[in-house]
N, C-alpha and C positions, 0 to 999 in steps of 0.2 A: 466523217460518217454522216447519213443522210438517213432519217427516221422518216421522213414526210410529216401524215396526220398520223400522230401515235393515240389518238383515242382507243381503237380498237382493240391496241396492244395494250394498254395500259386497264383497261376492262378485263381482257385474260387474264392480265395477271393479280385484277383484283380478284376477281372470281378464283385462281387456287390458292393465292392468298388465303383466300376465307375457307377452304378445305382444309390447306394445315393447320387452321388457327381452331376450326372443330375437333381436329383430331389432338390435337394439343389439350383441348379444353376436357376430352373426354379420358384422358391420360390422367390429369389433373384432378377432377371428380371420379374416376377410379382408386387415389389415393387419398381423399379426402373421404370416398364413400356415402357422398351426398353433392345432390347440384351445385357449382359453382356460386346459382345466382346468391343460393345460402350462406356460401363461405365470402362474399362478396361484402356483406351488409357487415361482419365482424374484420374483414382485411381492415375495413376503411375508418374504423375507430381503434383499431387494434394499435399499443405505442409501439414507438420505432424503438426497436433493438439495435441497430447497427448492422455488422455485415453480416448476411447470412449466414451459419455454422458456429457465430464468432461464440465463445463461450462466455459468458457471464451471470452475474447473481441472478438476473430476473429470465429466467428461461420464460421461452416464446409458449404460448397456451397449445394444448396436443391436437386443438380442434385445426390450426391454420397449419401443422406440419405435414411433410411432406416426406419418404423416405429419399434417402442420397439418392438413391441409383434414379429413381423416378425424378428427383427434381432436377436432377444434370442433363437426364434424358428430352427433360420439356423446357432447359434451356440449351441446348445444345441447337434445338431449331426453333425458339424463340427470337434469338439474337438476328439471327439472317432475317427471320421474319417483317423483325421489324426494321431493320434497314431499308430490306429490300419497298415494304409501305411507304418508310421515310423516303426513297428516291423516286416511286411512283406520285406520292402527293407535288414533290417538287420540278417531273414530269408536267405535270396537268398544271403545275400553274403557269407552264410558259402563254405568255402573253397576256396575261391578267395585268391590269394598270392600276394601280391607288394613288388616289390622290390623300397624301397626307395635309393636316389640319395646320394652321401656324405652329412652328416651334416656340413655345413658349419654357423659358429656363427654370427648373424647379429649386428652393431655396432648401438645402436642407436643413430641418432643425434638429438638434441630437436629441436625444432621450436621455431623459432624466434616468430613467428607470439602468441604463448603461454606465451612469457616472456614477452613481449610488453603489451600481454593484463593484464597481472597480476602485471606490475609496474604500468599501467593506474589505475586501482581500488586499489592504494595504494596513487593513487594523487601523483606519483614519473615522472618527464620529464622523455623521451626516448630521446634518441640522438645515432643515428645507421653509420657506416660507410655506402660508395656508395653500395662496395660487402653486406651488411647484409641489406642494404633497398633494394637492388634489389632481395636478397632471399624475402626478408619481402613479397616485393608486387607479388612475385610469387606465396608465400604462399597462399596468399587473393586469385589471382586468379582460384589457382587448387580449394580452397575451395567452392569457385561462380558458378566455372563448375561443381561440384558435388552438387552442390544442386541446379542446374537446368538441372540435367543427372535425366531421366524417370529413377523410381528406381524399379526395378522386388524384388523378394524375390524366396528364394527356400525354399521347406520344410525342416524344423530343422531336422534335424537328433539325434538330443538326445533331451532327457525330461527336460524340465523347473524341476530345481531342489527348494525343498520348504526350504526358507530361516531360519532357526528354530530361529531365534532370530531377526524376524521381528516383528513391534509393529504395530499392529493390529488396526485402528483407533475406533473409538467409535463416533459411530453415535445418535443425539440427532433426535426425531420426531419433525415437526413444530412443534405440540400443547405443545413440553413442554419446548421450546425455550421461556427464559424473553422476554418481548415484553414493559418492563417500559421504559419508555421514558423522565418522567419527575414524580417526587412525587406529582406535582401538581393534583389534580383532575379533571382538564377540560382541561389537554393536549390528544390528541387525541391518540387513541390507534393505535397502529401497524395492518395491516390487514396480516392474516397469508397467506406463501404464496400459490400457487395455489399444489396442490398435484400432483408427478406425473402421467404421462399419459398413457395411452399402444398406443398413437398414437404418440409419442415425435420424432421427428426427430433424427436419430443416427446415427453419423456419422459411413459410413460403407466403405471408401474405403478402409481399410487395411482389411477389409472382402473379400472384392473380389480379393484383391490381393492372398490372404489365398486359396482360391477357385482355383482359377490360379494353382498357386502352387501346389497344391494337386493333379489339372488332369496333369500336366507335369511331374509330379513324379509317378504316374501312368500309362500316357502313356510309360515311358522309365523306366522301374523299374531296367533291366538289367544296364542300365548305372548308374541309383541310388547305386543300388549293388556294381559298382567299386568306387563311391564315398564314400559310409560309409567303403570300405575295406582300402583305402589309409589314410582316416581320423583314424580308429584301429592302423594300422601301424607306422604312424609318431605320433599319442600317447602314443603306447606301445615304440618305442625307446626314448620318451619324458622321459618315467614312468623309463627307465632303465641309461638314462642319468642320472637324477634324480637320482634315487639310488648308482651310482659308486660316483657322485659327495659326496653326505654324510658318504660313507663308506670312500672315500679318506679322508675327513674332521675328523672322526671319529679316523680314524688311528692316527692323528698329535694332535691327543686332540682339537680341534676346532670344534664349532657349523656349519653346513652343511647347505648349503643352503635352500630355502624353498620355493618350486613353488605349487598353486595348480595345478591338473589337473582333469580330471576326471578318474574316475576308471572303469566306466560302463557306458554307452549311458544310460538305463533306468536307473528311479528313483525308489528307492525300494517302496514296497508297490501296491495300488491299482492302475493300469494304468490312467491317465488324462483323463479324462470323460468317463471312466468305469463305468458301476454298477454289475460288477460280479468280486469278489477278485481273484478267479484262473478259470479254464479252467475243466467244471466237465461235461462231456456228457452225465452221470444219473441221474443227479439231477433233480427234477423237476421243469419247468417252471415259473418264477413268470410271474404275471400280466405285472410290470413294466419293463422288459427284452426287450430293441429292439433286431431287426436284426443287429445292428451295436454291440451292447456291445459282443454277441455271437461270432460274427468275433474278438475283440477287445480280447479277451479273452483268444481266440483259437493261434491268430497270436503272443499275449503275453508271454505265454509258449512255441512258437516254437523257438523265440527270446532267450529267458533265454535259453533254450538247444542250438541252436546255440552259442550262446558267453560261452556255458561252455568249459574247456582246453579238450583238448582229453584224455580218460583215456586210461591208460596203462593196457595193457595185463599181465594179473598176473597169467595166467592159466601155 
């Protein structure tokens, strides 16, 4: 498949990009009932809860919630959104070159602050000299600063990859959860509990943070472009590191080292909140086809032909 100069294309579709990502945001300040930029300054100090919905002691504050039906509805075309971004930034950076700096090998040193806590939940005394308590408590400190440092996010630049040998939980319905309490016949029953809501509070500031993200990588897509070209480069000399290192190993009869890396930004397969598997501009229209999956689709295929190697002239 043969794109030519995709600038032009890659412009359209930053441009409705930016139309869903308004009307997203105005979805979103509808259920929060005041500007975004407002809910923005308390997202990015707000602590982490864990997963959206998930129920626990410390419920999310009612300023950063969001009701179900509204927050499914502004991730239902968040997800395409931002892939489809993530495949346009890595569009535009075909041809960009970086020259990286010498590789120089990092020593790691462990933390103290690591060993400490892991003799503690062994029931083991600590007893540290002056020099490694005054690391210790600087350790605590930088820790305290970053977890009261307002925390931004950028768009991922590669795909959440699918863990294939994750265990899948298995979810029981109220009504068919035991509810026995006692074999007695006049102990009182369990009353089941209340069903969800589609008005449930959810917590949404890592949504908005999401949101954030997505128009800043939009408005700067050329400077995206030099970020996903330096992150290729110091991968590909990772991926070739890598390889000398095991061929040296191999040489001497020894097993060679073993790093993951990635091999490709995209995940094979259907793009993350696609509903169209490839990019076909005869096909006919289904019903369920947004405007977003079209883009999604389209920017998908320009991506795979950007990151393909350059062929060679065989004429």
């Amino acid at each position: 498949m043969e794109f030519g100069d995709a600038s032009t294309t890659i412009e359209r579709y930053r441009e409705a990009l930016k139309h869903i990502l308004l009307m997203l945001v105005g979805m979103a300040e509808m259920g929060f009932g005041r500007p975004l930029s407002l809910v923005l300054g308390e997202a990015a100090v707000a602590p982490r809860l864990g997963r959206a919905g998930k129920p626990g002691r410390n419920k999310p504050p009612a300023a950063l919630c969001l009701p179900r039906h509204l927050y499914r509805a502004i991730l239902l075309l968040l997800r395409p959104a931002e892939s489809a971004a993530r495949r346009l930034i890595i569009a535009a950076a075909q041809g960009i070159v970086v020259t990286l700096p010498p590789f120089r090998p990092r020593k790691l040193k462990p933390k103290i602050a690591d060993t400490v806590a892991a003799m503690r939940r062994l029931g083991l005394a600590v007893t540290l000299s002056r020099e490694d308590f005054a690391r210790y408590q600087a350790e605590r400190k930088a820790a305290e600063r970053r977890a009261a440092r307002p925390r931004g996010q950028n768009l991922s630049l590669l795909d959440a990859l699918k863990y294939p040998f994750r265990i899948r939980r298995k979810y029981v319905p109220a009504h068919a959860v035991p509810r026995i309490r006692s074999l007695d016949d006049d102990a009182p029953r369990i009353s089941l509990p209340p069903p969800p809501s589609q008005n449930d509070p959810i917590n949404a500031a890592k949504l908005t943070l999401r949101l954030e993200a997505l128009g800043q990588a939009l408005d700067d897509l050329p400077g995206q472009a030099q970020r996903f070209a330096r992150w290729k480069a110091r991968n590909d000399a990772g991926l070739a590191r890598d390889k000398a290192a095991r061929d040296a190993a191999a040489a001497q009869g020894k097993p060679g080292p073993i790093r993951f890396r990635r091999f490709s930004p995209l995940r094979r397969g259907r793009p993350p909140g696609g509903r169209l598997p490839r990019f076909d501009p005869d096909a006919p229209k289904r019903k369920n086809i947004r405007e977003v999956d079209e883009i999604l689709a389209h920017a998908n295929a320009m991506a795979h032909y950007a990151l393909e190697p350059p062929r060679r002239d065989t004429s």
